[in-house]
C-alpha positions as CSV (number, residue, x, y, z in Angstrom):
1,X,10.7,12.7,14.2
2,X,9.5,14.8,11.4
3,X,6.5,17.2,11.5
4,X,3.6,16.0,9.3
5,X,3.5,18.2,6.3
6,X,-0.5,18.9,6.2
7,X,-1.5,17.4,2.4
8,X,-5.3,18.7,1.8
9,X,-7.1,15.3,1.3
10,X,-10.0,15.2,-1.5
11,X,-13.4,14.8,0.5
12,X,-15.0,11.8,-0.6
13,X,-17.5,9.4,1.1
14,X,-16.6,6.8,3.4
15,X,-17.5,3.0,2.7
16,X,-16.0,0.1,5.0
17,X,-13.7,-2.5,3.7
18,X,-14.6,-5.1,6.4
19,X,-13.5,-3.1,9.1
20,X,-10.8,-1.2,7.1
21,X,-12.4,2.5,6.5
22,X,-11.8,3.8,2.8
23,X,-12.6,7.4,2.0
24,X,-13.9,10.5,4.2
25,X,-9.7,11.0,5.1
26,X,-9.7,7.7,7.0
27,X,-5.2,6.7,6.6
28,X,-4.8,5.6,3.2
29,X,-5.8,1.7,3.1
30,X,-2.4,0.1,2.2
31,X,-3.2,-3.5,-0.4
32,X,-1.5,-6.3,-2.3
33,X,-2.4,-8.7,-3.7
34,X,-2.0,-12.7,-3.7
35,X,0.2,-14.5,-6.6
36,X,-0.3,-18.0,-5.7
37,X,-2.6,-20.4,-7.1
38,X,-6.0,-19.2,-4.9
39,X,-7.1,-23.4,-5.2
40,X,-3.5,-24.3,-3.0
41,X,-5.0,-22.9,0.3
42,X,-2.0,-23.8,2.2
43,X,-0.2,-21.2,0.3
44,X,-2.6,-18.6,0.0
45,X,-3.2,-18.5,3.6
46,X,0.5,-17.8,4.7
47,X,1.3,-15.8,1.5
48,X,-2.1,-13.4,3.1
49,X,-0.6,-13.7,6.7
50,X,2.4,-12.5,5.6
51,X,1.3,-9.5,3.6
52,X,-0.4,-8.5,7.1
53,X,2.8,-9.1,9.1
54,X,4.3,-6.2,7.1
55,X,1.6,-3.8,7.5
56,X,-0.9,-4.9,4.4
57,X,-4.5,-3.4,5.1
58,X,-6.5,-5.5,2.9
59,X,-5.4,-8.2,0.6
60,X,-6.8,-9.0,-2.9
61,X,-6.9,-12.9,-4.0
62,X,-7.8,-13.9,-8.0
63,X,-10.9,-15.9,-8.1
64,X,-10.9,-17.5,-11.6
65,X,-12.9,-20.3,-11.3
66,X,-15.9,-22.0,-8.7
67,X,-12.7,-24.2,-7.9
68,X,-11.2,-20.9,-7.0
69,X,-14.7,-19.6,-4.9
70,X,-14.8,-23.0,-2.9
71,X,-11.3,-23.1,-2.3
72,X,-11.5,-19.1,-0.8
73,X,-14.6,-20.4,1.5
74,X,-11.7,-22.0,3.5
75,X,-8.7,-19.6,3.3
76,X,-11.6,-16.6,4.5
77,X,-12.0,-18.8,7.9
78,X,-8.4,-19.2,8.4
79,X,-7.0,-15.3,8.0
80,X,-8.3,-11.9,9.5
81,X,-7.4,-9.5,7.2
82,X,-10.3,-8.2,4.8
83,X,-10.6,-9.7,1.6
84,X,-11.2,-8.6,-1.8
85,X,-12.0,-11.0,-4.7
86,X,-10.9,-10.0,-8.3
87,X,-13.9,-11.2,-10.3
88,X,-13.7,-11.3,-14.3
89,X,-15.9,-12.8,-17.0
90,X,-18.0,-14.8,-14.5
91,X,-20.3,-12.9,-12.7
92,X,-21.4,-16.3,-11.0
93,X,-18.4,-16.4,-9.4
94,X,-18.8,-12.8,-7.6
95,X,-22.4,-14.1,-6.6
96,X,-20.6,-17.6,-4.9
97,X,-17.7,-15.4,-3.1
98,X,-20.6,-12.6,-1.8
99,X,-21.8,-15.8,0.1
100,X,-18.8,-16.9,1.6
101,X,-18.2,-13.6,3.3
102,X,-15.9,-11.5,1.2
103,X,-15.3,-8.3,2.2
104,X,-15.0,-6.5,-1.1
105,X,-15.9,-7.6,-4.9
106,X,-13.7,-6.1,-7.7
107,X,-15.4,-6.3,-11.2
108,X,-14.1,-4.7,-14.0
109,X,-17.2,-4.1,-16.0
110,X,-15.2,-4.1,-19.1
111,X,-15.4,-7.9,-19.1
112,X,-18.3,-8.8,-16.6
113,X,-21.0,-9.0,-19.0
114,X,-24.2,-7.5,-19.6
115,X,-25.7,-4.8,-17.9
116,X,-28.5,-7.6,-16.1
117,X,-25.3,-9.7,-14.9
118,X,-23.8,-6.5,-13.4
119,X,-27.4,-6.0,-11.4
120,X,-27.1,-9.3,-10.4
121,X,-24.4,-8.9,-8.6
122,X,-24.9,-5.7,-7.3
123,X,-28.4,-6.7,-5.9
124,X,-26.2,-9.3,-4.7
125,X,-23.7,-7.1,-2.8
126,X,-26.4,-4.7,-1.5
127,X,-27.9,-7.8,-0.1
128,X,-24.6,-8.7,2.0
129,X,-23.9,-5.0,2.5
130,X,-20.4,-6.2,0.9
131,X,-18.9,-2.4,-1.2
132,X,-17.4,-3.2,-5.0
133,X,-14.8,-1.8,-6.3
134,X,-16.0,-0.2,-10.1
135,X,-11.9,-1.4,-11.7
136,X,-11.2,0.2,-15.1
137,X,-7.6,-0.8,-16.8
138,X,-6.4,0.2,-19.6
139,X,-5.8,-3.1,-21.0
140,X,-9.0,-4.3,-20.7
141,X,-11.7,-1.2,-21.8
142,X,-15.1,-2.1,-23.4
143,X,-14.2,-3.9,-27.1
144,X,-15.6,-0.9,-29.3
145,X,-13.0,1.6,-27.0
146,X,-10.2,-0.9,-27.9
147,X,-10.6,-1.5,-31.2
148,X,-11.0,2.2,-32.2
149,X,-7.4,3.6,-31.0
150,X,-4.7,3.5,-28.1
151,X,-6.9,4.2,-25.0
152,X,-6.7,8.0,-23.6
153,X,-7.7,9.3,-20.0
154,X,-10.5,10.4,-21.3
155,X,-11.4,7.3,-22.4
156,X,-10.9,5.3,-19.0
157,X,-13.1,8.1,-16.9
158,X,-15.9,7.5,-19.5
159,X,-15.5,4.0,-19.1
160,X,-15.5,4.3,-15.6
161,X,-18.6,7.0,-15.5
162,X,-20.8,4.5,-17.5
163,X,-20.3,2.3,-14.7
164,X,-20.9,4.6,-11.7
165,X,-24.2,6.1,-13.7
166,X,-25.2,2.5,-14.0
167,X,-25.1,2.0,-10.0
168,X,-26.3,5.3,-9.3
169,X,-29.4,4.3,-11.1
170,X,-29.5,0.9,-9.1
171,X,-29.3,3.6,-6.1
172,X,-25.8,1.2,-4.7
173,X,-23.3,3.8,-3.2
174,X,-21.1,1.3,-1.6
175,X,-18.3,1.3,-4.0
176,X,-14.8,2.9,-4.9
177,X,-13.1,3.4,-8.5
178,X,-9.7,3.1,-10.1
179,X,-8.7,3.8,-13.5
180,X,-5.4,2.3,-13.8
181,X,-3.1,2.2,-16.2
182,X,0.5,1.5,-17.3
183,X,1.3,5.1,-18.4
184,X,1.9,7.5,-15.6
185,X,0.4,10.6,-17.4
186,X,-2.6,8.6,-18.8
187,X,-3.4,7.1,-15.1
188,X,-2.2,10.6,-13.2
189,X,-4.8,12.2,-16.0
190,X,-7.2,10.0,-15.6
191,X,-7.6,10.3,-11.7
192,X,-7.6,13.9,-12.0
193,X,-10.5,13.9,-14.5
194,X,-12.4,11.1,-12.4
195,X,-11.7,13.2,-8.6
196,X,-13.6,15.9,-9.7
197,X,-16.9,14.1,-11.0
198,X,-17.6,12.1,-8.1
199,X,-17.5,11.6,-4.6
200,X,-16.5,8.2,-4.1
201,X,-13.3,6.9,-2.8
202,X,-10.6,6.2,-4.7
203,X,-8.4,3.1,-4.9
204,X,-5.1,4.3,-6.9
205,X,-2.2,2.9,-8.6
206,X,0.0,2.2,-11.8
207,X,-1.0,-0.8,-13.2
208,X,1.6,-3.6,-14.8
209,X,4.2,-1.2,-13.7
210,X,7.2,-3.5,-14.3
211,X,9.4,-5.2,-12.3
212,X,11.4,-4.5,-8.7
213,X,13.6,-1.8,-10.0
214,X,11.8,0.1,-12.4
215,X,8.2,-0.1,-11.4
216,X,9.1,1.1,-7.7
217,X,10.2,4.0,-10.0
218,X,7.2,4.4,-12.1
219,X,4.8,3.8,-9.4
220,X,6.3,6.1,-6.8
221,X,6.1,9.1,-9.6
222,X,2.7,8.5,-10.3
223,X,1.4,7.6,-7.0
224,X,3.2,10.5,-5.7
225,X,1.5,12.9,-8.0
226,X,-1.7,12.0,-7.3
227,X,-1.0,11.7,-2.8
228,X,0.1,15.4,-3.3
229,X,-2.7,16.6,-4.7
230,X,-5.1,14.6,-2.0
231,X,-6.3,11.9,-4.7
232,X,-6.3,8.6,-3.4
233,X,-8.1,6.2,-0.4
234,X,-6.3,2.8,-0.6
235,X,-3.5,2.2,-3.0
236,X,-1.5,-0.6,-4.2
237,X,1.7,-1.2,-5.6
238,X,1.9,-3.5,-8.9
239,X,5.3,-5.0,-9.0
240,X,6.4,-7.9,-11.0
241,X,7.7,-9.1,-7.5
242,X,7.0,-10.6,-4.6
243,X,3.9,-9.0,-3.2
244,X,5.9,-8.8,-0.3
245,X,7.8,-5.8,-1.9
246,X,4.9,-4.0,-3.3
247,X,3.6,-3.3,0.8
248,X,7.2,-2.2,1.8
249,X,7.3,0.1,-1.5
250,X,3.7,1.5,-0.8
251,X,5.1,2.1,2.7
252,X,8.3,4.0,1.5
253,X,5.8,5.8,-0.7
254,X,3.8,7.1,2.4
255,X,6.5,8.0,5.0
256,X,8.4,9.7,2.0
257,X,5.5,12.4,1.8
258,X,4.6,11.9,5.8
259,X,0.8,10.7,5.0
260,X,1.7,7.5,6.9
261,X,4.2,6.1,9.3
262,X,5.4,2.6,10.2
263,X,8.3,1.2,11.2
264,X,11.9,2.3,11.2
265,X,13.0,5.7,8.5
266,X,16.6,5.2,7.9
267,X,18.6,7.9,6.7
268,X,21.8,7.1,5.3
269,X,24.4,8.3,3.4
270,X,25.3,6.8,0.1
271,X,28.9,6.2,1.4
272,X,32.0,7.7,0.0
273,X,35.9,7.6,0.8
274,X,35.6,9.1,4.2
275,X,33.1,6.7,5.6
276,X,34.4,4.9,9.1
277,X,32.6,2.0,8.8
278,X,30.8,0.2,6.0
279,X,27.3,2.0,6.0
280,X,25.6,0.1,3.2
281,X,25.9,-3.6,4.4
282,X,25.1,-2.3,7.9
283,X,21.8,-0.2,6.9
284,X,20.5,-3.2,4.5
285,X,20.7,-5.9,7.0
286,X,19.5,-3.3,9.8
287,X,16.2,-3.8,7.3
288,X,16.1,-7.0,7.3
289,X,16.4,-7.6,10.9
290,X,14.0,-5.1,11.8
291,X,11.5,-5.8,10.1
292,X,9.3,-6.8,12.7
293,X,9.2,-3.3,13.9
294,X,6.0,-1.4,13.3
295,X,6.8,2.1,15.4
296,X,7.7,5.1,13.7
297,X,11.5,5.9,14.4
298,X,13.6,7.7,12.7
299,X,17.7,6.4,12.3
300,X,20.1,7.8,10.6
301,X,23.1,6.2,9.7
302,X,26.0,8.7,8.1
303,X,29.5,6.9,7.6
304,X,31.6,10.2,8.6
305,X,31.5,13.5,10.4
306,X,30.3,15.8,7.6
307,X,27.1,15.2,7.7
308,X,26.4,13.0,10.1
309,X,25.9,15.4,13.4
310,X,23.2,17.3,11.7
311,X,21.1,14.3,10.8
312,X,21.5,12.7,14.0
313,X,20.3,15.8,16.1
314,X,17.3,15.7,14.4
315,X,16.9,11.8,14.2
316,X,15.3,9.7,17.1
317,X,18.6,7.8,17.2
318,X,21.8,8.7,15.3
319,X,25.3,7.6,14.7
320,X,28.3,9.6,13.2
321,X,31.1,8.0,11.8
322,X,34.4,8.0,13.7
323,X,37.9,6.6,13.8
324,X,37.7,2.7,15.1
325,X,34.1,3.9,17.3
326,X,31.6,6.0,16.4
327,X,29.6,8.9,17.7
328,X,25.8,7.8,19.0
329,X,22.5,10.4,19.9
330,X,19.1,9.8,21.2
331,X,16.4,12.4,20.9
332,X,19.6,14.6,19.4
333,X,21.7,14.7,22.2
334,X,24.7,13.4,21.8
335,X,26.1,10.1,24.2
336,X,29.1,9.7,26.0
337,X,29.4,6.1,25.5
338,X,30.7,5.2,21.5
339,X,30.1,2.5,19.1
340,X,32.7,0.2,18.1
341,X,32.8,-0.3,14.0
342,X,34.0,-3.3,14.3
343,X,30.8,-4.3,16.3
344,X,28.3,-2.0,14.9
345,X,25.6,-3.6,13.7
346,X,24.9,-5.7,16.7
347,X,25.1,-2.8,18.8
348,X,22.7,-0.6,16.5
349,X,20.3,-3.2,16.8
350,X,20.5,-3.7,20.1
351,X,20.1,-0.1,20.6
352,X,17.0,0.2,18.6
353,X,14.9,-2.2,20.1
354,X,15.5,-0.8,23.3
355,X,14.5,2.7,22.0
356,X,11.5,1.4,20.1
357,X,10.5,-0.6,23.6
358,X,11.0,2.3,26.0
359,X,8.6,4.2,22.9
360,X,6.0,1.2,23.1
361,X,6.0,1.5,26.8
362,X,5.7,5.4,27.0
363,X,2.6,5.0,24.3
364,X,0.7,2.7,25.7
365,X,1.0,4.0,29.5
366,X,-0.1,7.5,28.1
367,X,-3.0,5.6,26.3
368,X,-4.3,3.6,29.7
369,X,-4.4,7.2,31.4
């Protein structure tokens, strides 16, 4: 395994999403959000329990509607991961959901009314001891910011520092602040302005970055700029995908710049004329299949002899390609036993989960001691 690159976290103050810390360097708070209809509770509930079976944190479900409120009264008794409800134009509805138990209000005060609706519900959520998150977007300033010019950074952090005045008045220090916005430099700008006027944690990301392709691309650029600078508490992905996607992306993100680890780190080569066996089917349904593994390992997977003996001695488990069988290592050290090509993937897998067992084993004896 790698060495953790030390990445000087921003100090900020710690508030508790459920039981999910945000802030103070707690790990960053991994989140994604629901995108079926919130009143189909059926739907909602596994769509939530699956964002948690591949490492989600904290989920975020739409409210739109008292339909919507009443409906997420049921889906909070049948799921344990926090919950965060996205509250806009009807503060009534944020007062409802606070009552139901949510773990988290998000109001963009852009579009939440009056300044006495806003106390409302923070009275509201001081009452619970439920945290809000403060969410400015681009898209969706105060009117007169809109109406004036194309929004600048500078115009999202004063947005945003109207807001947290107006708590900090109200004496509520339960809350966190984004700034999101489509444009990498104006969001990356933005966050940099905002980091160093308050203390409060800060939930990141690109917003409307696009779809699969494209906004992995956009939102691992600006996400990366801000993670390696130490901005950012909890982040999420916006993909015009299956939410699904924007947890494994966020994950990538993380082990990419060794803040966070989970599950297997394949290295692989991007194939070529000398490869032995065929690397890229055998390393994309290697994901699929395993991904039900949560342990940090590292695999890599190089289709010929040029590269593949470095990578593997400094991989968890390695294979090098060879003639009809292929070369295997554990912990770097090379096996005496080979793998047949023709039966690779079966055996890789195989392999893996009895690595990742014989991990899980070693870990939790060493914890019981």
């Amino acid at each position: 395994m790698y060495n953790e690159v030390p990445i000087s976290r921003r100090q900020s103050t710690r508030i508790y999403v459920g039981k999910v810390p945000i802030g103070a360097c707690a790990p960053i708070a991994v989140q994604s959000m629901t995108n079926t209809r919130t009143t189909d509770v059926k739907e909602t509930v596994m769509q939530i329990n699956e964002l948690q079976r591949v490492g989600a944190d904290i989920v975020r479900v739409s409210i739109p509607s008292m339909d919507a409120a009443e409906a997420f009264k049921l889906i909070k008794k049948q799921v344990t991961i926090p919950l965060v409800a996205d509250i806009h134009f009807d503060y009534r509805i944020a007062l409802k959901v606070a009552e139901y138990g949510v773990d988290c209000l998000r109001i963009n005060p852009g579009n939440i009314g009056n300044k006495e609706r806003i106390r409302q519900v923070i009275d509201c959520a001081r009452y619970y001891n439920i945290p809000i998150r403060i969410g400015i977007n681009s898209g969706s300033l105060e009117k007169q910011k809109n109406n004036k010019h194309k929004p600048t950074s500078q115009d999202l952090f004063d947005s945003a520092m109207r807001h947290v005045d107006y708590l900090d008045r109200l004496n509520f220090d339960q809350f966190k602040v984004s700034v999101k916005a489509s444009d990498v430099f104006l969001a990356v700008e933005a966050y940099r302005l905002l980091a160093k006027a308050i203390d409060q944690p800060l939930h990141i990301g690109i917003t409307e970055a696009g779809g699969a392709r494209s906004g992995t691309v956009k939102s691992s650029i600006g996400l990366s700029l801000l993670l390696i600078e130490g901005i950012g508490d909890t982040l999420r992905v916006s993909l015009a995908a299956n939410p699904i996607e924007e947890i494994k992306v966020a994950f990538d993100i993380l082990k990419c710049l060794r803040i966070r680890s989970r599950g297997i780190n394949f290295i692989a080569c991007p194939t070529c004329s000398r490869q032995e066996f065929d690397v890229i089917s055998t390393v994309n349904e290697l994901e699929k299949r395993l991904e039900d593994i949560i342990t940090p390992i590292d695999v890599s997977i190089i289709g010929c002899v040029v590269n593949g003996p470095g990578e593997a001695k400094i991989s968890t488990l390695g294979v090098t390609g060879g003639n009809k069988h292929s070369s295997f290592y554990e912990d770097g050290v090379h096996q005496h036993d080979r793998l047949d090509n023709h039966y690779i993937l079966d055996q890789l897998e195989a392999r893996i989960r009895a690595k990742v067992a014989m991990l899980d084993k070693t870990r939790i004896l060493k914890s019981s001691n």
